[in-house]
ROLOKOL-417405 format. One record per residue (C-alpha): residue in three letters; residue number from 1; x, y, z. Coordinates in steps of 0.2 Angstrom, whole numbers, plus 2048, in hexadecimal, padded with zeros to 3 digits. Each point is the difference from the previous one (the first is absolute). Layout:
# ROLOKOL-417405
{aa=ala	i=NUM	px=X	py=Y	pz=Z} .
...
# end
This chain:
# ROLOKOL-417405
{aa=unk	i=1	px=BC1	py=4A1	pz=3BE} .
{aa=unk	i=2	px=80D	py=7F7	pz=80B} .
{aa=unk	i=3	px=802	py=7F2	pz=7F3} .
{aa=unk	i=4	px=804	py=80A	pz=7F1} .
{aa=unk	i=5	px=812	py=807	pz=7FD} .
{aa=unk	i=6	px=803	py=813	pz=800} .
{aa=unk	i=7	px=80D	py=80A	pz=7F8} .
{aa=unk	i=8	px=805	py=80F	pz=80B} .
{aa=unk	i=9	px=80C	py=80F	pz=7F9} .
{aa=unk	i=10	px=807	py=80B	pz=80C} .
{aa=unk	i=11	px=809	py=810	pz=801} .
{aa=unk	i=12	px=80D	py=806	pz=80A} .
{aa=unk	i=13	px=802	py=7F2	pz=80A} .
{aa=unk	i=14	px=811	py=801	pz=80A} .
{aa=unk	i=15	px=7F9	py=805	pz=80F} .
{aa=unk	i=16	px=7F2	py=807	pz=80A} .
{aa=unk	i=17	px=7EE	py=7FA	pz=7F9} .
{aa=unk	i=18	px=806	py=7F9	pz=7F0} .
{aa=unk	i=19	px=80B	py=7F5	pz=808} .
{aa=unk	i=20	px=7F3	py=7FB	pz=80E} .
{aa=unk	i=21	px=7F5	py=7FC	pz=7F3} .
{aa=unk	i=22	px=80B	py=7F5	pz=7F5} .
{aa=unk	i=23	px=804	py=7F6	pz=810} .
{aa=unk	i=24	px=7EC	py=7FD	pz=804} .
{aa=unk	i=25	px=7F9	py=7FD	pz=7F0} .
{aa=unk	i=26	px=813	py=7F1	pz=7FE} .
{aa=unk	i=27	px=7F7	py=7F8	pz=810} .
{aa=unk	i=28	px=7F2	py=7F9	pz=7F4} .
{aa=unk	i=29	px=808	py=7F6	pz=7F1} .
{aa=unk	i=30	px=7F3	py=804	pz=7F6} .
{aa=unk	i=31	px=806	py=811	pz=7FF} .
{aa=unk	i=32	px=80F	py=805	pz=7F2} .
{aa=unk	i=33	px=806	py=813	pz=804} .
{aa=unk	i=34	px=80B	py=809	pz=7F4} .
{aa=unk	i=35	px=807	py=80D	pz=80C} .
{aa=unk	i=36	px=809	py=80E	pz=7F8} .
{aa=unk	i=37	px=80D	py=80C	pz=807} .
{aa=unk	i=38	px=80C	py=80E	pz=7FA} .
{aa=unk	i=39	px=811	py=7F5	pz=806} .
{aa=unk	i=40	px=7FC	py=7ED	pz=802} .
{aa=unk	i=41	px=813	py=7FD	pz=803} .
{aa=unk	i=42	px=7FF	py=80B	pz=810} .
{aa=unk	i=43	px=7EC	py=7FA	pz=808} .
{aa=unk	i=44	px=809	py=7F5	pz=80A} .
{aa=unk	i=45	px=7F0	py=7FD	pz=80A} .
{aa=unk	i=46	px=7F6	py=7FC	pz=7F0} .
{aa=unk	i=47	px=80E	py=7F5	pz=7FA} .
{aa=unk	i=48	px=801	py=7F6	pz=80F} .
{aa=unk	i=49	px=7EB	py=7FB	pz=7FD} .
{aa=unk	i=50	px=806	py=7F5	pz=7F3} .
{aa=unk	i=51	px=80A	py=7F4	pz=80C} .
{aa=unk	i=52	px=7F2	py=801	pz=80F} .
{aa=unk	i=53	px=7FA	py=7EF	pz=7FE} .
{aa=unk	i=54	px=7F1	py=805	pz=80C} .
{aa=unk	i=55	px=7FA	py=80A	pz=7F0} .
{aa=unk	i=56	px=7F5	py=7F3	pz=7F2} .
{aa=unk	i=57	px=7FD	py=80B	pz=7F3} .
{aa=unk	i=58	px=80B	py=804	pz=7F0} .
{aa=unk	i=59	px=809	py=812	pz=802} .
{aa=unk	i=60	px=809	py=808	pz=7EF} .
{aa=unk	i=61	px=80A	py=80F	pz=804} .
{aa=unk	i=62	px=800	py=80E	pz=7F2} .
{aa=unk	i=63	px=80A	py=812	pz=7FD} .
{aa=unk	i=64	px=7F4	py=80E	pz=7FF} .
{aa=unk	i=65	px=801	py=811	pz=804} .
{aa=unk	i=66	px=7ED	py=80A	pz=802} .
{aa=unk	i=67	px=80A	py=810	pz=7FC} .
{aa=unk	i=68	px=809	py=7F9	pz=7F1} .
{aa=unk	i=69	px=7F6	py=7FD	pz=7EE} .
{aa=unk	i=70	px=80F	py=7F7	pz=7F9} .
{aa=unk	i=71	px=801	py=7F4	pz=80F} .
{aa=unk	i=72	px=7EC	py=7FE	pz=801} .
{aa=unk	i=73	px=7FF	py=7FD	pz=7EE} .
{aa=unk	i=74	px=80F	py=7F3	pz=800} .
{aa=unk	i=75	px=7F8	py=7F8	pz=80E} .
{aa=unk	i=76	px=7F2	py=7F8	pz=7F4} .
{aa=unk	i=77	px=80D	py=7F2	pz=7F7} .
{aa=unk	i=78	px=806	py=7F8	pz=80E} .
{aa=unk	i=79	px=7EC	py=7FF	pz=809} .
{aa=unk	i=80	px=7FB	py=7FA	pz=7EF} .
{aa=unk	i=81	px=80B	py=7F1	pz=801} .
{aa=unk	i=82	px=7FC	py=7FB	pz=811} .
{aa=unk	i=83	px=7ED	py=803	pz=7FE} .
{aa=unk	i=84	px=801	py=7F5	pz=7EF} .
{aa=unk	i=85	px=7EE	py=7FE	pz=7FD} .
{aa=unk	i=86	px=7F8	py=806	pz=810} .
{aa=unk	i=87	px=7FA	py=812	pz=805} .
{aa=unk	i=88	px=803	py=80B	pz=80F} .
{aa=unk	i=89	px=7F1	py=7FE	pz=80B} .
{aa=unk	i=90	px=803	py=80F	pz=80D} .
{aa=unk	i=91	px=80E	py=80E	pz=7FB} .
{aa=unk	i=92	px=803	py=809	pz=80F} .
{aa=unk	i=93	px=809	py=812	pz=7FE} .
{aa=unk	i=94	px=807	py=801	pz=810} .
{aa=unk	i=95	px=80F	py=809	pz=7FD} .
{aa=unk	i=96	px=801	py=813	pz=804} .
{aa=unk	i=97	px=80A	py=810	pz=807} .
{aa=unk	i=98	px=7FD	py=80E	pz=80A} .
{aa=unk	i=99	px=807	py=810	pz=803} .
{aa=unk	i=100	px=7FA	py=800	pz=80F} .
{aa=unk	i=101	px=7FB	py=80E	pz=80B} .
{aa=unk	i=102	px=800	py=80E	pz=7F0} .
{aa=unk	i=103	px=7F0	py=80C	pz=7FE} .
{aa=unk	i=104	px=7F8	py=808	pz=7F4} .
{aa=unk	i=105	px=809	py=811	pz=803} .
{aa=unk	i=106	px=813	py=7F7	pz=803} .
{aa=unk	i=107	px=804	py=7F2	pz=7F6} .
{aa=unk	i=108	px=80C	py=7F9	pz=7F3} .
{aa=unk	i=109	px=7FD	py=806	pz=7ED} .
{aa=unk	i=110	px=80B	py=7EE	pz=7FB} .
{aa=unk	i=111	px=7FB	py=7F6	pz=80F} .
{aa=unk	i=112	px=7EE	py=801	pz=7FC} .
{aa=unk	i=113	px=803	py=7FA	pz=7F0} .
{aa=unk	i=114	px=809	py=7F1	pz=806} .
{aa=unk	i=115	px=7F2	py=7FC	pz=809} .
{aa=unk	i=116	px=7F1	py=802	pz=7F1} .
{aa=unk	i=117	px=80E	py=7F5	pz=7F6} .
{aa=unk	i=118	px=801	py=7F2	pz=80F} .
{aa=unk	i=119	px=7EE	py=802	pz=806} .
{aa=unk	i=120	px=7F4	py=805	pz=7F0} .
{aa=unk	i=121	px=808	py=7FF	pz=7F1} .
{aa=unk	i=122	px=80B	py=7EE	pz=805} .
{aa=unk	i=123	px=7EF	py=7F6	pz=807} .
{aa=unk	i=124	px=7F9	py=805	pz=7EF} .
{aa=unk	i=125	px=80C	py=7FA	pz=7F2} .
{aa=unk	i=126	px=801	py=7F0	pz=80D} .
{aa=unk	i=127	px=7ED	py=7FE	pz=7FD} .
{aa=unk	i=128	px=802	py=804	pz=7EB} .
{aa=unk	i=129	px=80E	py=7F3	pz=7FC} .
{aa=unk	i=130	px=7F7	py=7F5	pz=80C} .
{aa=unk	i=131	px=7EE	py=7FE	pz=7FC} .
{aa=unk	i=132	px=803	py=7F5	pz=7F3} .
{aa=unk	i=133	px=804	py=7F1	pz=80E} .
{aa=unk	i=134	px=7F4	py=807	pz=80B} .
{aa=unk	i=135	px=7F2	py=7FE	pz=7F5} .
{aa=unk	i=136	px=804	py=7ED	pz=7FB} .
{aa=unk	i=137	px=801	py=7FD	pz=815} .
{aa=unk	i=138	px=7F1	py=7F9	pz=80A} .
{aa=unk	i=139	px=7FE	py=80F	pz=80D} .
{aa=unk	i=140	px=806	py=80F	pz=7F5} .
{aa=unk	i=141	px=805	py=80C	pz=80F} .
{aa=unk	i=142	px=80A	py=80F	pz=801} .
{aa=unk	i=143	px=803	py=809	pz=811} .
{aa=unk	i=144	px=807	py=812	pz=800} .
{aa=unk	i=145	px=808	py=801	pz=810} .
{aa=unk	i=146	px=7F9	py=813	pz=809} .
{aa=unk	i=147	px=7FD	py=807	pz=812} .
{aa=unk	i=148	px=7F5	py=808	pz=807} .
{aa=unk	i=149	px=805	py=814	pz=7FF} .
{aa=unk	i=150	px=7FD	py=7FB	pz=7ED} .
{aa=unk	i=151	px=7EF	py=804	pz=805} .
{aa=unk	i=152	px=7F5	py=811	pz=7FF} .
{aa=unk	i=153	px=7F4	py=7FB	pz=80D} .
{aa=unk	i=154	px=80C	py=7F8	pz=80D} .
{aa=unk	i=155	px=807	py=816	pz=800} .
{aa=unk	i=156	px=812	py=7F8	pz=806} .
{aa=unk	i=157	px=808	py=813	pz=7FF} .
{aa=unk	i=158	px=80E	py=806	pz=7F8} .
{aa=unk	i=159	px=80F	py=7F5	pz=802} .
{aa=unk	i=160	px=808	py=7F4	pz=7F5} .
{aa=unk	i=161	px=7F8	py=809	pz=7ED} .
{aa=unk	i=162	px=80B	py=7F7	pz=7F4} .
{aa=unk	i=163	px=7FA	py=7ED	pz=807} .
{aa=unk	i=164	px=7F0	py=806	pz=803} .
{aa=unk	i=165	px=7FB	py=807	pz=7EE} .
{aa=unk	i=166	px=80B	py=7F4	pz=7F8} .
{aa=unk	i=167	px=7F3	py=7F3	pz=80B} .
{aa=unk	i=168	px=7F1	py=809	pz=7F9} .
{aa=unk	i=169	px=805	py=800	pz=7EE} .
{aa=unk	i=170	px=802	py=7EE	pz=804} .
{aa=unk	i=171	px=7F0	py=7FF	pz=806} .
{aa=unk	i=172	px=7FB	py=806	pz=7F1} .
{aa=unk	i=173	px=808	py=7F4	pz=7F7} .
{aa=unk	i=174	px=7F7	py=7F1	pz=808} .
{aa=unk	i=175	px=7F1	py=806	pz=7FB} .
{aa=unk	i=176	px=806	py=804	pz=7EF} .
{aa=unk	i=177	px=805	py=7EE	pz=7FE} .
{aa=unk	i=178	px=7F0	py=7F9	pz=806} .
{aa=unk	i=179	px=7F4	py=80A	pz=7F5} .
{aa=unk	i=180	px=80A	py=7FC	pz=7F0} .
{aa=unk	i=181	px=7FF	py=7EF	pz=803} .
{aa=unk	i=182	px=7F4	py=7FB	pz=809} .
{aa=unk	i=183	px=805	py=7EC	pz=800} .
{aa=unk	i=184	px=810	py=802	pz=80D} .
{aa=unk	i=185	px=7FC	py=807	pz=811} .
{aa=unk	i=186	px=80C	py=80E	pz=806} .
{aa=unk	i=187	px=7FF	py=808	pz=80F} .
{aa=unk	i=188	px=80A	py=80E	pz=80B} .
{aa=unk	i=189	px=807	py=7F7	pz=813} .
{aa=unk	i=190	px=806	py=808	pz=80F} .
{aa=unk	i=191	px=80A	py=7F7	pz=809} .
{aa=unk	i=192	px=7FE	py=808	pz=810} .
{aa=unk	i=193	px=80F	py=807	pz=808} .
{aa=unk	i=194	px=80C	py=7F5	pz=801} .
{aa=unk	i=195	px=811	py=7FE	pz=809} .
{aa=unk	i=196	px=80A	py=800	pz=7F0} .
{aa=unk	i=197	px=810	py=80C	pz=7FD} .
{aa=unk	i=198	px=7F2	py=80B	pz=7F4} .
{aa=unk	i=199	px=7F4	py=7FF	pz=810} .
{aa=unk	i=200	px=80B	py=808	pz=80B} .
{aa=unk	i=201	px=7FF	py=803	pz=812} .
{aa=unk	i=202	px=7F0	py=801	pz=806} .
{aa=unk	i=203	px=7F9	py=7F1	pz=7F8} .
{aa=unk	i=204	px=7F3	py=7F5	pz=807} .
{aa=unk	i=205	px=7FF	py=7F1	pz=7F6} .
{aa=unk	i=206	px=80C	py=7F0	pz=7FF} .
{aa=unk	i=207	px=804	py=7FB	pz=7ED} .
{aa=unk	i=208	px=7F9	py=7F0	pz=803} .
{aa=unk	i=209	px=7F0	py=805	pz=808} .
{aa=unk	i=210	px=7FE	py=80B	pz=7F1} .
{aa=unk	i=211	px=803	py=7F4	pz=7F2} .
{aa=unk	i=212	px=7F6	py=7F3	pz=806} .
{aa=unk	i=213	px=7F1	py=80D	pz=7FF} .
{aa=unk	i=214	px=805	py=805	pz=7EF} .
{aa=unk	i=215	px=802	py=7EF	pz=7F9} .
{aa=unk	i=216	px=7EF	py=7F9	pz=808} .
{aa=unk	i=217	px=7F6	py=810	pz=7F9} .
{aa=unk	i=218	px=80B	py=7FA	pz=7F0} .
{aa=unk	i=219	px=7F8	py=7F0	pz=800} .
{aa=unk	i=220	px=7EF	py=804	pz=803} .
{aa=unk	i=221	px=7FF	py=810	pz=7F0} .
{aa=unk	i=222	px=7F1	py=7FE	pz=7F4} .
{aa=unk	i=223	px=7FD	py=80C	pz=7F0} .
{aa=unk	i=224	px=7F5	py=808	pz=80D} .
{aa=unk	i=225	px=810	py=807	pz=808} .
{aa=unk	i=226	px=808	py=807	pz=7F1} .
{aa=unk	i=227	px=803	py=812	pz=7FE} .
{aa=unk	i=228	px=801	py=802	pz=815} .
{aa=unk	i=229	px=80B	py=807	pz=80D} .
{aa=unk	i=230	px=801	py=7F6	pz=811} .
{aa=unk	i=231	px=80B	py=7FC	pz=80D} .
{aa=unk	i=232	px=80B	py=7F0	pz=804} .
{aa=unk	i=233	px=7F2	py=7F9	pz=80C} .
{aa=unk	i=234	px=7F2	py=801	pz=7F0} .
{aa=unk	i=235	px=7F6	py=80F	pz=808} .
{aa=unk	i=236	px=7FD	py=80F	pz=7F1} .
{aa=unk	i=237	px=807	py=811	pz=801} .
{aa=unk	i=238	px=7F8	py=810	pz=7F9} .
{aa=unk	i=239	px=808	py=809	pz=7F4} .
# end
């Protein structure tokens, strides 16, 4: 496997996780990441990845927005002339909102919709326009990015209800995608909680410790895998 060139699209990739792992998967130069982002112009950080002549791999930056159809649906042209002929071996919805500490008794009628648009209904047009590249690719992988209170049996209480349903439906999702096609693996990853702006205070886990679990579970999917929830570190989680 680490002869062979893979084409990595990313989402929401100026900062926090998406950025961390567009900076480790460009220390390999068999690696070509497509990371996308609602304001190129302004992911000073992401920009900046393009002159870091420590990095070997190939980096394109493209405008898209996982709450805006019109901007995930114009983000196909540009992908398609870089990819040319070649497919997208991993496509990695990481991008996401919160509302962050709402319930199911006190929450925001528009903010929860914003989040279903960013965290459900975003991840799944991405996937529709893409499959086409992902199917012509050696690895055919698709990651919807979760968490853990996503999950019944892990009874995380009642706080944060619009990202945690939102992550469920996704859930759902993944295993929608794998059973209607059963050649790509697709599986649900949580990537811990993670020192990120979304993570908060409180969090445990360094983006980089975090992304070099995801990519190595990444690297090491079978069809086996498909349809599953686990965690950054490649252990399962219930349901």
């Amino acid at each position: 496997m680490a002869s062979q060139s893979y084409v990595w699209l990313i989402t929401g990739t100026s900062r926090g996780i998406g950025m961390e792992m567009t900076r480790q998967l460009l220390q390999s130069p068999m690696n070509t990441v497509i990371a996308t982002c609602r304001n190129p112009a302004g992911a000073t950080g992401l920009q900046a990845l393009k002159t870091d002549l420590t990095l070997k791999g190939t980096l394109h930056v493209v405008q898209l927005d996982v709450a805006d159809e019109t901007s995930i649906r114009n983000s196909v042209k540009p992908v398609n002339e870089i990819l040319s002929d070649r497919g997208i071996d991993y496509l990695y919805n990481n991008a996401a909102t919160t509302e962050w500490f709402d319930t199911a008794f006190e929450h925001s009628y528009s903010g929860m919709i914003r989040t279903f648009q960013a965290n459900v209904a975003g991840p799944a047009l991405i996937a529709q326009l893409y499959i086409p590249y992902i199917l012509r690719s050696s690895r055919k992988v698709i990651v919807n990015m979760s968490t853990g209170l996503a999950s019944f049996g892990l009874n995380c209480g009642p706080k944060c209800v619009s990202y945690s349903i939102s992550k469920t439906a996704l859930n759902m999702l993944t295993y929608k995608q794998a059973t209607d096609k059963p050649e790509i693996i697709a599986i649900s990853l949580d990537p811990g909680w993670v020192k990120t702006e979304m993570g908060g205070e409180g969090a445990l886990l360094e983006p980089s410790d975090s992304v070099a679990g995801i990519i190595k579970t990444l690297q090491g999917l079978t069809s086996e895998n498909s349809g599953k929830f686990y965690r950054y570190n490649g252990e399962s989680i219930i349901w």
